[in-house]
C-alpha positions in Angstrom: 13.5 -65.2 14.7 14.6 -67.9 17.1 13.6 -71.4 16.8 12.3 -71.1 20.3 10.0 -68.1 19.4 9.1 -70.3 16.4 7.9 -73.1 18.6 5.9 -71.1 21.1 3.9 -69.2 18.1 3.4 -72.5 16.7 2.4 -74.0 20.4 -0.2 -71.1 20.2 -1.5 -71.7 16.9 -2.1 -75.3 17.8 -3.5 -74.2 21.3 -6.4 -72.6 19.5 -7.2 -74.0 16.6 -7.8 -76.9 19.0 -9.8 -74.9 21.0 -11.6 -73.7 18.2 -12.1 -77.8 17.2 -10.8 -77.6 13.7 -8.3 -79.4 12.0 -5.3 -78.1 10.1 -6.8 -78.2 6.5 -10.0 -75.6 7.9 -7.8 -73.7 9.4 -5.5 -72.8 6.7 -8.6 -73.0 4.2 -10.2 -70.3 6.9 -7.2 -68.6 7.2 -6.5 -68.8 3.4 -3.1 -70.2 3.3 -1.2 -73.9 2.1 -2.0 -76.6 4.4 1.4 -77.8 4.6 2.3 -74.1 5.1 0.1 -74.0 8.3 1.3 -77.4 9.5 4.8 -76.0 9.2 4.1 -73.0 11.5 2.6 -74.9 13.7 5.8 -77.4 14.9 7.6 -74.0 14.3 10.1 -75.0 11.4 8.4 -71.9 9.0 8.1 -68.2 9.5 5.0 -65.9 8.5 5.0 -62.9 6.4 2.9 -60.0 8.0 0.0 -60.7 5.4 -0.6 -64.4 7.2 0.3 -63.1 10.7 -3.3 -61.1 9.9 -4.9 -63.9 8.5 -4.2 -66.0 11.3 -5.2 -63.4 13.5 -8.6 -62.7 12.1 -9.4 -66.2 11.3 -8.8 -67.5 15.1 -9.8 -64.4 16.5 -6.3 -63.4 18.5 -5.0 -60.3 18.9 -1.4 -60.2 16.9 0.5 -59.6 20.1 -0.8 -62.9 21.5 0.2 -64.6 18.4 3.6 -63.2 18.4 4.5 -62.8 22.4 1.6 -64.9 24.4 0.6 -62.1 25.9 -2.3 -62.3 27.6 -5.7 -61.4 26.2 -9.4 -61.3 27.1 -11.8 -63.1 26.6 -15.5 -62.2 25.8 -18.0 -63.2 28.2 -19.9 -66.2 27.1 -22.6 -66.4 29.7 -25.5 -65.2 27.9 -24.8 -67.6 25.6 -24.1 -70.3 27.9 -27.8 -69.5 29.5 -29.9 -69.5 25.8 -27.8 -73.0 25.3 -29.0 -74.7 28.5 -32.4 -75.4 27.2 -31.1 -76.4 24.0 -31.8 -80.2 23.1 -28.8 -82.1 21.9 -29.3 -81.6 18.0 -30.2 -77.8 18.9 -26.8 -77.9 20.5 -25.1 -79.4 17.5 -26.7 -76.7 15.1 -26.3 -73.6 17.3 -22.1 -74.8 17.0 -22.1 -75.3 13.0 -23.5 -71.4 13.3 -21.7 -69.9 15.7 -18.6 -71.3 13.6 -19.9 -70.2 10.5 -20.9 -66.6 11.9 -17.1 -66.6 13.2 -15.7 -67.4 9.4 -17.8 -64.8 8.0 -16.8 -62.1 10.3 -12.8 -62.4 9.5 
């Protein structure tokens, strides 16, 4: 693989698990893999083996093609959510998150 493929999986990687608001150490723990392995995919200086490609792609919920290509993918439609969280008082807001991330970690 080229070292510009390398950079734009990592780029992705990054992407989400900022999106998803965790650091690199819960996201290899989630994903079950070194630390310093995922750091390494991330800034793209390490390949994956098929078995982590999966991991990765059940733990940040991404379909394998987006991980490898960037192609697109879509997105579920958070609005019912978003309605049942408007009423929510800050602290409600704070627990209903530390679920929904711990639903998501089970589910993998």
């Amino acid at each position: 693989m080229e070292k510009k493929q390398l950079l734009e999986i990592g780029h992705r990687l990054r992407t989400r698990r900022q999106e998803l608001g965790l650091t690199r150490e819960k996201m290899s723990e989630l994903a079950d893999i070194g630390s310093g392995y995922y750091g390494q995919l991330e800034v793209g200086t390490s390949q994956m083996s098929v078995d982590t490609l999966i991991k990765l792609s059940r733990s940040m919920h991404l379909p394998i093609e987006y991980i490898l290509f960037g192609d697109d993918y879509e997105k579920g439609d958070p609005s019912a959510l978003i309605d049942l969280l408007k009423n929510c008082t800050p602290r409600e807001l704070s627990l209903a998150e530390e679920v929904l991330k711990l639903f998501l970690m089970k589910n993998n």
